[in-house]
TORDO-233878 format. One record per residue: x, y, z of N, C-alpha, C in turn. Coordinates in steps of 0.2 Angstrom, whole numbers, padded with zeros to 4 digits, always signed. Layout:
% residues N
XYZXYZXYZ/...
END
This chain:
% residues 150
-0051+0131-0052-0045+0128-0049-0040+0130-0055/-0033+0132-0053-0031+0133-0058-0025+0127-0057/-0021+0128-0063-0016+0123-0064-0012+0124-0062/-0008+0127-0058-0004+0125-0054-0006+0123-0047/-0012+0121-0045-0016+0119-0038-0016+0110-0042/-0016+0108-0048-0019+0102-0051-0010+0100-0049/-0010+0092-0047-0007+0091-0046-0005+0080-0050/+0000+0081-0053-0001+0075-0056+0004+0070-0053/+0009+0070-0049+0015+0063-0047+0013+0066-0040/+0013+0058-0037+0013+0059-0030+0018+0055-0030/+0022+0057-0020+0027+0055-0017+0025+0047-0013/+0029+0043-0013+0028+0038-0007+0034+0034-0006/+0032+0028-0002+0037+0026+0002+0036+0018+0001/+0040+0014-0004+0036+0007-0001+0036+0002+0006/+0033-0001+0008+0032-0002+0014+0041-0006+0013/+0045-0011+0010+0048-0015+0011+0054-0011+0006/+0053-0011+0001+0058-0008-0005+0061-0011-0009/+0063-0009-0015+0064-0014-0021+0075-0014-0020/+0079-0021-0018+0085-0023-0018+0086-0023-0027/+0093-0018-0026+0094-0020-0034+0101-0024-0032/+0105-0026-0039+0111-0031-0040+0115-0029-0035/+0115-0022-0033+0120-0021-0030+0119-0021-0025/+0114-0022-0020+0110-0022-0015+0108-0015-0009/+0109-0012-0015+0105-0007-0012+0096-0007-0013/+0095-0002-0008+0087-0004-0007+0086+0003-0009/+0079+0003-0014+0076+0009-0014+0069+0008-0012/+0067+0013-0007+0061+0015-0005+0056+0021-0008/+0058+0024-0009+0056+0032-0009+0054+0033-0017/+0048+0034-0019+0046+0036-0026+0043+0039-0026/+0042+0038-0035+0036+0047-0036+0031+0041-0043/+0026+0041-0041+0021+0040-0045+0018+0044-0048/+0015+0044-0055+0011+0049-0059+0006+0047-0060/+0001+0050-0061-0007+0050-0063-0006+0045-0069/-0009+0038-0071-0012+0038-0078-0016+0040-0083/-0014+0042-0089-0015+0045-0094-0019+0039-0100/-0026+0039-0103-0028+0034-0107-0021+0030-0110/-0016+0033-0114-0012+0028-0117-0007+0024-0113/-0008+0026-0106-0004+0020-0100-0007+0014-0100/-0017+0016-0101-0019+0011-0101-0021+0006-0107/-0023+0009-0111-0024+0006-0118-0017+0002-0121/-0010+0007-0121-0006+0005-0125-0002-0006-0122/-0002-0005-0116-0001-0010-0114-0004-0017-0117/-0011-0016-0119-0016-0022-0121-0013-0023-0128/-0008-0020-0131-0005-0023-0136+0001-0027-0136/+0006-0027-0130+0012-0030-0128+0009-0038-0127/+0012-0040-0133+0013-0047-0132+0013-0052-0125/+0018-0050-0120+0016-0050-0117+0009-0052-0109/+0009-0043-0112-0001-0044-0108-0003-0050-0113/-0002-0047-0118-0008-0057-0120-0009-0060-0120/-0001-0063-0121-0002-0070-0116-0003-0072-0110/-0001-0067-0105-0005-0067-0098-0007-0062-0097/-0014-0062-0097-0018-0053-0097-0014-0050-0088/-0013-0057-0080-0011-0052-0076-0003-0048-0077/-0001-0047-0082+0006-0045-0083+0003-0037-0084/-0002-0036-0085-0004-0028-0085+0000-0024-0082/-0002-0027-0075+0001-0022-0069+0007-0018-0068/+0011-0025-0072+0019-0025-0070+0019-0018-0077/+0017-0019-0085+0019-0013-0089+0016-0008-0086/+0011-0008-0082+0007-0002-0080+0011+0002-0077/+0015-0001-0071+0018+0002-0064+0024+0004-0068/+0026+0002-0073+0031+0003-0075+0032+0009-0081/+0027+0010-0081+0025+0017-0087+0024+0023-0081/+0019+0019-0076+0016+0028-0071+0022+0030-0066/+0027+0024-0064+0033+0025-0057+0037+0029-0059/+0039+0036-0060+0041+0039-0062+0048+0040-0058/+0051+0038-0053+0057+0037-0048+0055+0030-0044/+0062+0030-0041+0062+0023-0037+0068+0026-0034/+0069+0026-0028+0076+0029-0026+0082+0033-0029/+0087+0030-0032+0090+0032-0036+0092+0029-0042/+0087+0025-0043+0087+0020-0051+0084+0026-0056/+0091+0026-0063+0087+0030-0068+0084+0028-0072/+0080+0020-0072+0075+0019-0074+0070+0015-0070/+0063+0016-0071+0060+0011-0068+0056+0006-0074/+0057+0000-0076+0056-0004-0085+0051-0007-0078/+0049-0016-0083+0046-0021-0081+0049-0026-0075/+0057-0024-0076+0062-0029-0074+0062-0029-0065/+0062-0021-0066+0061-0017-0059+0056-0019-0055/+0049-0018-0060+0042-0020-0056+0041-0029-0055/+0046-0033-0059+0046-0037-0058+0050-0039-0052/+0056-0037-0052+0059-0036-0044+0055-0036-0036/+0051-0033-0036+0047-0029-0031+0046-0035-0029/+0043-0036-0022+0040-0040-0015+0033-0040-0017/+0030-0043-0015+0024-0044-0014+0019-0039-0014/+0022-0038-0006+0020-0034-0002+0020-0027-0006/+0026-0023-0009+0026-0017-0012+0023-0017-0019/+0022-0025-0022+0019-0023-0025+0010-0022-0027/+0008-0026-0024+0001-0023-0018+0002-0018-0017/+0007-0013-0013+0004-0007-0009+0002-0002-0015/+0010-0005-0023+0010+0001-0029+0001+0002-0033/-0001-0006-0030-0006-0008-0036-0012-0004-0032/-0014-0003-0025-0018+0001-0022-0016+0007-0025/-0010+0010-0024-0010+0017-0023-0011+0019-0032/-0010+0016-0038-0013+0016-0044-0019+0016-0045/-0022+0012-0041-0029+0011-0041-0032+0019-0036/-0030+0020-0031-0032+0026-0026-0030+0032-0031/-0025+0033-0033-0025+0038-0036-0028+0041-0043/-0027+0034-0047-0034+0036-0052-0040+0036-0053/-0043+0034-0046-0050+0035-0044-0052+0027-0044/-0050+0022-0047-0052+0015-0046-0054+0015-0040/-0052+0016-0036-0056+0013-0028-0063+0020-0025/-0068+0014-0024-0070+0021-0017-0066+0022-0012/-0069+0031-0012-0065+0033-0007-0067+0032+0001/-0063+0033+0005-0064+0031+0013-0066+0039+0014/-0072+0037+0018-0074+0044+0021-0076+0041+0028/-0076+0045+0034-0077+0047+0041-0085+0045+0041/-0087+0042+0045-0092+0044+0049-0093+0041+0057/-0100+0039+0058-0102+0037+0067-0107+0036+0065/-0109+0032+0071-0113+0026+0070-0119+0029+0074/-0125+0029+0073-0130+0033+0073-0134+0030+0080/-0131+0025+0083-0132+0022+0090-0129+0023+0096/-0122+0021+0092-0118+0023+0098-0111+0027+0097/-0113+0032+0091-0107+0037+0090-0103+0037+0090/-0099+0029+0089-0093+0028+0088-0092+0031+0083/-0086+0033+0082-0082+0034+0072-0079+0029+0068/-0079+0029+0063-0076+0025+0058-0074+0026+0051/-0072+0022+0048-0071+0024+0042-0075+0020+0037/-0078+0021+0031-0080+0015+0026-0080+0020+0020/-0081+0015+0013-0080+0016+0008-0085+0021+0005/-0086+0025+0002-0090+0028+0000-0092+0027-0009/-0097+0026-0009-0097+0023-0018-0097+0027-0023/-0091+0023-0025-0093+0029-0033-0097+0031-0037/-0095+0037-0039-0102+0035-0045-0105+0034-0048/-0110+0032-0050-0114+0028-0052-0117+0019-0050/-0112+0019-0044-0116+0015-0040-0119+0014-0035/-0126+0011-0035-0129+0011-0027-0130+0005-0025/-0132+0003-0019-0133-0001-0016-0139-0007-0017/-0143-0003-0019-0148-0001-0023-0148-0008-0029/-0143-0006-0033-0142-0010-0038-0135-0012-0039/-0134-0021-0033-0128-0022-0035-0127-0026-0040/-0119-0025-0044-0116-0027-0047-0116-0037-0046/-0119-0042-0049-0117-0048-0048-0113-0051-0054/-0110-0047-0058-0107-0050-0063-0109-0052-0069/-0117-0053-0069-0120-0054-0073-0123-0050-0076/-0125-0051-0085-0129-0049-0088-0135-0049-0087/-0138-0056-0087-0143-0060-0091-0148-0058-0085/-0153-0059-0088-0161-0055-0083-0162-0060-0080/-0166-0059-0073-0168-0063-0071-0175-0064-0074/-0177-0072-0071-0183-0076-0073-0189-0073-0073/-0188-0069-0068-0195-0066-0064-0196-0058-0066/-0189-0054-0069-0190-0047-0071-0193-0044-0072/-0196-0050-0079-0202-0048-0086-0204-0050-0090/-0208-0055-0089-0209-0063-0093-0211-0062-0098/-0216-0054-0102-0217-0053-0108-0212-0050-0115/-0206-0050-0111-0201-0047-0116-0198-0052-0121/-0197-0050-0126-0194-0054-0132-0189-0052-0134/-0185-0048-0129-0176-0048-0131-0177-0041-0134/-0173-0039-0137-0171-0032-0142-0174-0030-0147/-0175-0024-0148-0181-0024-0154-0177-0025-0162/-0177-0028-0166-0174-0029-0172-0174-0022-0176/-0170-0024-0178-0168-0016-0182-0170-0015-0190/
END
């Protein structure tokens, strides 16, 4: 693949659009890929601190590279937004940096209907879901004594 086929800001539309003081409405942006220091740098802002969900807002606000015709897009802005647009921005950050499975195509092996459903990421199977927890079950392996000392 070469580099100029690699492609790093995508275009979109939010579904509602962010009113500024003036009352104009912007709809139309350009998101960019994040980069590890969009994600890391945030977890030090004060801010995120004190309320860890306040991520999203410096996030969107580092990767929204345009928003209509506003020359900047800061925190104020993603604070701004609707609900609504802001959901769509936090999917489309999650879609674009590969956080979500992807939706793939199939049909039902009965009655051949189509549809769509999530495809798992890597390294996950169905096999072995995710419950949030660490700690082993009771029954796993009732001979184990934990980690071997060092």
């Amino acid at each position: 693949m070469s580099v100029s086929a690699f492609s790093t800001e995508y275009a979109f539309t939010l579904p509602l659009g962010y009113l500024d003081a003036e009352g104009t409405l912007h709809r139309d942006g350009v998101m960019r890929l994040a980069t590890a220091a969009d994600e890391i740098l945030p977890m030090k802002d004060p801010r995120v601190r004190a309320l860890p969900t306040y991520l999203i807002v410096i996030l969107l606000a580092r990767v929204v590279v345009r928003l209509g015709s506003l020359t900047e897009v800061n925190p104020a802005v993603v604070e701004g937004l609707f609900s609504q647009d802001l959901t769509y921005l936090q999917e489309l950050y999650n879609r674009l940096n590969g956080l979500t499975s992807p939706l793939v195509a199939v049909s039902c092996p009965h009655c051949e209907a189509g549809f769509e459903m999530e495809a798992p990421l890597p390294g996950e199977s169905a096999a072995t879901p995710w419950t949030g927890s660490t700690r082993r079950s009771p029954d796993s392996d009732v001979t184990s004594t934990g980690p071997t000392p060092s």
